[in-house]
C-alpha positions in Angstrom: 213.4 289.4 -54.7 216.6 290.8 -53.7 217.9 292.5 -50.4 221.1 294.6 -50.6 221.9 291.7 -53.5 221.1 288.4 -52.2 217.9 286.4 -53.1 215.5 286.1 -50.7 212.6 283.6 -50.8 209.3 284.1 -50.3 207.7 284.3 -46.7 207.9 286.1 -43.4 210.8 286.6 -41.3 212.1 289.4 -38.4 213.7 292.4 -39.2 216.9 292.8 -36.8 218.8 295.9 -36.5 222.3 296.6 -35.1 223.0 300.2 -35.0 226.2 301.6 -34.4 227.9 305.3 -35.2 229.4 304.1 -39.2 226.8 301.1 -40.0 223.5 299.2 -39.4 223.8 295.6 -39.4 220.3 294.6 -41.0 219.2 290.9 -40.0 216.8 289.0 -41.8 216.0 286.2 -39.3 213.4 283.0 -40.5 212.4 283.0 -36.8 209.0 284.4 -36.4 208.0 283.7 -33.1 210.3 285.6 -31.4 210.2 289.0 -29.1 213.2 291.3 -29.1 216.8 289.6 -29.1 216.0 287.2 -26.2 215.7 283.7 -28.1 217.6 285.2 -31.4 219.6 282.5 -33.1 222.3 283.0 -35.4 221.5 279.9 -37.1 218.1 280.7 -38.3 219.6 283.8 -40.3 218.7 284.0 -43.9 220.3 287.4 -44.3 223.0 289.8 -42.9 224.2 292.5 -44.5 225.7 296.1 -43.5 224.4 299.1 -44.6 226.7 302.5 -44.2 224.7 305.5 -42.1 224.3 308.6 -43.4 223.6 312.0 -41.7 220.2 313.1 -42.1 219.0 316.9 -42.3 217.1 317.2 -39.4 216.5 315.0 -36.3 213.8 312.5 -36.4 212.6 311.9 -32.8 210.9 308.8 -33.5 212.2 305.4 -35.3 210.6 306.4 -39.0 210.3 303.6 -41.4 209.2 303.8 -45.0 209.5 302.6 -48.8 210.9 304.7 -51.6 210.6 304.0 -55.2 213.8 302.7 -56.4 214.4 301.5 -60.1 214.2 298.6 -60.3 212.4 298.0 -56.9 212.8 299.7 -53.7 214.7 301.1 -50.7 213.7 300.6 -47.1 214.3 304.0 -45.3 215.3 304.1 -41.9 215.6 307.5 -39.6 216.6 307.8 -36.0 217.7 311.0 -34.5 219.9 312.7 -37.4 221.2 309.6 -39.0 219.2 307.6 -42.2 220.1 304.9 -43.7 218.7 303.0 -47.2 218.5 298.9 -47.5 218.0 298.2 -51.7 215.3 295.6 -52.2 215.4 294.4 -55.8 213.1 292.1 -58.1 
């Protein structure tokens, strides 16, 4: 599969997040074992990309997370507060 147009083997990995006021930088980490950002190594990244934020219509009080069809594939939503933003995930 594809994230934001970069092949990405199969298996698990971490989901980082950056957030700032224009962009998200999404991290795809091989690193599974560990918590928050405390051990987080650069090296062990098999993605980065940035993604541009949009405003949303209303504010989200929680950290939402979902999929949404996307031909062909998917988009991984993400809403915080009154900003959303949309990572493509290809086949």
């Amino acid at each position: 599969m594809t994230i934001a147009g970069t092949a990405v083997p199969q298996g698990r990995y971490t989901l980082y997040c950056i957030p700032t006021a224009t962009k998200w930088t999404i991290i795809l980490s091989k690193d599974n074992y560990t918590w928050g950002n405390y051990a987080y190594d650069a090296k062990k990244d098999v993605l980065r990309t940035d993604i541009p934020v949009a405003k949303n219509n209303k504010v989200i009080e929680a950290l939402t997370i979902y999929f949404e069809d996307a031909k062909p594939g998917a988009s991984l939503i993400m809403l915080w507060d009154d900003v959303k933003v949309s990572l493509p995930i290809g086949l």
